[in-house]
C-alpha positions as CSV (number, residue, x, y, z in Angstrom):
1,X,-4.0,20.3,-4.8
2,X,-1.1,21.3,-2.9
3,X,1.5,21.3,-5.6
4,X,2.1,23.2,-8.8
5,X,3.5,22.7,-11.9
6,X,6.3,25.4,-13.1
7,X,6.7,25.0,-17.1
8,X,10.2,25.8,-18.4
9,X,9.0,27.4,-21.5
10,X,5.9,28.5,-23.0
11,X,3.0,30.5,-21.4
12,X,0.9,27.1,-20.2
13,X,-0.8,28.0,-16.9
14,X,-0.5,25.6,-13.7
15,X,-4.1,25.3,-14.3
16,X,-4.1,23.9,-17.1
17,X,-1.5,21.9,-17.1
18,X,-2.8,20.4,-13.4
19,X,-6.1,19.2,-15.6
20,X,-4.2,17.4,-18.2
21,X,-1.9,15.8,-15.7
22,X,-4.7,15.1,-13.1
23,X,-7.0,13.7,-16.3
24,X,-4.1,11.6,-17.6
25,X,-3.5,10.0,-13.8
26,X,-7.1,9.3,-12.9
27,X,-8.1,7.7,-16.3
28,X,-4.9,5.3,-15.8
29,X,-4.2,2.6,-13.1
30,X,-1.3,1.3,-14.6
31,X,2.3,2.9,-14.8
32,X,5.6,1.7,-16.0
33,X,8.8,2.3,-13.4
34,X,12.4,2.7,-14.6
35,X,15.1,1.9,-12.6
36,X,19.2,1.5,-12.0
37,X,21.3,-0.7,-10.0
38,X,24.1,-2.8,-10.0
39,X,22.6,-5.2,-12.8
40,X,21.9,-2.2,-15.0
41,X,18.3,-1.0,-15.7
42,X,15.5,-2.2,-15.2
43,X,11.7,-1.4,-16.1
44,X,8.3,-3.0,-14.5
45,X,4.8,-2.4,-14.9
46,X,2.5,-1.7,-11.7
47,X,-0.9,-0.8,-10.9
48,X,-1.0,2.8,-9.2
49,X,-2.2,4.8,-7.4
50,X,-2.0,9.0,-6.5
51,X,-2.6,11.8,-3.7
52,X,-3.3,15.0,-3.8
53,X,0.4,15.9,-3.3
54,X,1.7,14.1,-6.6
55,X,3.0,10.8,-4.4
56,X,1.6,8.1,-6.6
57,X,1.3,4.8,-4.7
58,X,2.3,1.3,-5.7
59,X,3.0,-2.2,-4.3
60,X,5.2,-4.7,-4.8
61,X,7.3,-7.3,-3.3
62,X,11.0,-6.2,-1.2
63,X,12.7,-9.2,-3.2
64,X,11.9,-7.0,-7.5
65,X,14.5,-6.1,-9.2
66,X,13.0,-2.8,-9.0
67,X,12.2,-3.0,-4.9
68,X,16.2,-3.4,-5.0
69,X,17.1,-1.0,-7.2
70,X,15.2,1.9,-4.9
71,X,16.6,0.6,-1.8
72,X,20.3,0.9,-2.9
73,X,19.4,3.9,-5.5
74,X,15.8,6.2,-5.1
75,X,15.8,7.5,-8.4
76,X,13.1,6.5,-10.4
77,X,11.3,7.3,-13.9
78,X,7.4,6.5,-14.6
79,X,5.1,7.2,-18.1
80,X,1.7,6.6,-18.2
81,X,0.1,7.0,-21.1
82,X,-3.3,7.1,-22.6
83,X,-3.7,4.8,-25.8
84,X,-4.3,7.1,-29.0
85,X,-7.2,6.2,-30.6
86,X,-5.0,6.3,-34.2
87,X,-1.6,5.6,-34.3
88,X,1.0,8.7,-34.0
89,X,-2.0,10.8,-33.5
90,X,-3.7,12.8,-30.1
91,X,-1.2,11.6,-28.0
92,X,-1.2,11.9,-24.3
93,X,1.2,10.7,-21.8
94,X,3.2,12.0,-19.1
95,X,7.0,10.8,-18.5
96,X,7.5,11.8,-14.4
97,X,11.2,12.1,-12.6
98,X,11.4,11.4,-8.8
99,X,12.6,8.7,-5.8
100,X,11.4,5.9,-4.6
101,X,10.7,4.8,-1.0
102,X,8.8,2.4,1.2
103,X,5.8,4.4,1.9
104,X,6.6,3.7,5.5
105,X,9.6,5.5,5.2
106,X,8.0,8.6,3.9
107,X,6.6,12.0,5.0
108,X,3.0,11.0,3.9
109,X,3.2,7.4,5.6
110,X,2.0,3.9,5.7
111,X,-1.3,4.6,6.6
112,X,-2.2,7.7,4.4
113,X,-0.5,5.3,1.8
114,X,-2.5,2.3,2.3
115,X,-5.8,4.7,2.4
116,X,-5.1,6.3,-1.1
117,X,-4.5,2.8,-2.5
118,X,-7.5,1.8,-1.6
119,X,-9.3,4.1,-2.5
120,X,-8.3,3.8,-5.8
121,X,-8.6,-0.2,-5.6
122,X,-11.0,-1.2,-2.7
123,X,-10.6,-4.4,-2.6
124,X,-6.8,-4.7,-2.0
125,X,-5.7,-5.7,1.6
126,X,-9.2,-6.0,2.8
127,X,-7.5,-8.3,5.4
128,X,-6.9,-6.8,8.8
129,X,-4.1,-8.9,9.2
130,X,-2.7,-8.0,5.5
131,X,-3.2,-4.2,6.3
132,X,-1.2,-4.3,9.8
133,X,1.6,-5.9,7.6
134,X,2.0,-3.1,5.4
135,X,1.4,-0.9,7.6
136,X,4.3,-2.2,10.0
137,X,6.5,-3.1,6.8
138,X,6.4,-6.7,8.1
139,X,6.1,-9.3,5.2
140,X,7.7,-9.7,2.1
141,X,5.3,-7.5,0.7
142,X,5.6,-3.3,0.6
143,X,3.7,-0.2,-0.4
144,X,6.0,1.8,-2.1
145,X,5.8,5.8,-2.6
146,X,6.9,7.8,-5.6
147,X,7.3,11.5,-5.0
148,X,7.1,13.1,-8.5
149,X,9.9,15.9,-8.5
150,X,9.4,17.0,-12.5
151,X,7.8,15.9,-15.6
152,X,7.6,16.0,-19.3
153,X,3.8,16.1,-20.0
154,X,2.5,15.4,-23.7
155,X,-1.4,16.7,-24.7
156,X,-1.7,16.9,-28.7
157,X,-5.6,17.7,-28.1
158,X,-4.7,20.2,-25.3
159,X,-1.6,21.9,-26.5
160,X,-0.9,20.8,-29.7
161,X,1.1,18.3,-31.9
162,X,4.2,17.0,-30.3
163,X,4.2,20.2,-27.9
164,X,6.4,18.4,-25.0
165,X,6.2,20.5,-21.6
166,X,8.5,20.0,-19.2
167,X,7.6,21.1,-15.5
168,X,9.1,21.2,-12.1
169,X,6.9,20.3,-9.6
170,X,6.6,22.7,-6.9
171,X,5.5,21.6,-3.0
């Protein structure tokens, strides 16, 4: 891991708070995405997936709501969250604060992109032709990039009962 987490309060080590987060992430493939624009706000569901940096990966198509929303306005809000096994009780989710861009666009890139995502889901884009397209940002479909910037991470079995840790995450 190349990132850390820096709790506001309380005494919860990066450590620990990396396993909880890194647990929560890998037992997930689905996140919800919250965005603004013009229209007002707007929420979708995607399968996703993440690096070792805290970029979590995602595609979609340019035309979304949400695909629009990013272009015009990078700011973006994700949860994922596990499903308790009794209502109101163990909870664990993680609510995560960051922007939005083609993964072309970004630092990491297409390619290191595209290889986390299918690493995650190997049989996406098995098509040389599909790959090249996202890779080039040709198409009407786009790998996407979220680059998580802080979070609010709930884990009733790790820290407690409704212990709510908000983090900054440091690169």
């Amino acid at each position: 891991m190349s990132y850390r987490l820096d709790a506001q309060a309380g005494n919860h080590t990066d450590e620990a708070l990396r396993a909880s987060l890194e647990e929560l992430l890998a037992d997930n493939t689905l996140f919800s995405l919250a965005t603004a624009g013009p229209g007002g706000a707007h929420i979708n569901t995607a399968f996703f997936a993440h690096d070792g940096e805290l970029n979590l990966y995602f595609v979609s198509e340019r035309s979304t709501q949400h695909s629009r929303n990013t272009a015009s306005d990078p700011r973006a809000a994700a949860t994922v969250m596990h499903q308790p096994p009794k209502y109101g009780e163990h909870l664990q989710g993680v609510q995560l604060f960051g922007v939005v861009h083609e993964a072309r666009d970004t630092e990491a890139g297409a390619s290191a992109a595209l290889a986390c995502y299918q690493g995650r889901f190997p049989t996406f884009a098995q098509d040389t032709a599909a790959q090249q397209r996202l890779l080039t940002g040709e198409g009407a479909l786009a790998l996407y990039g979220f680059r998580v910037e802080s979070l609010t991470l709930l884990d009733e079995p790790r820290f407690g009962r409704r212990v709510y840790i908000k983090a900054a995450v440091v690169r």
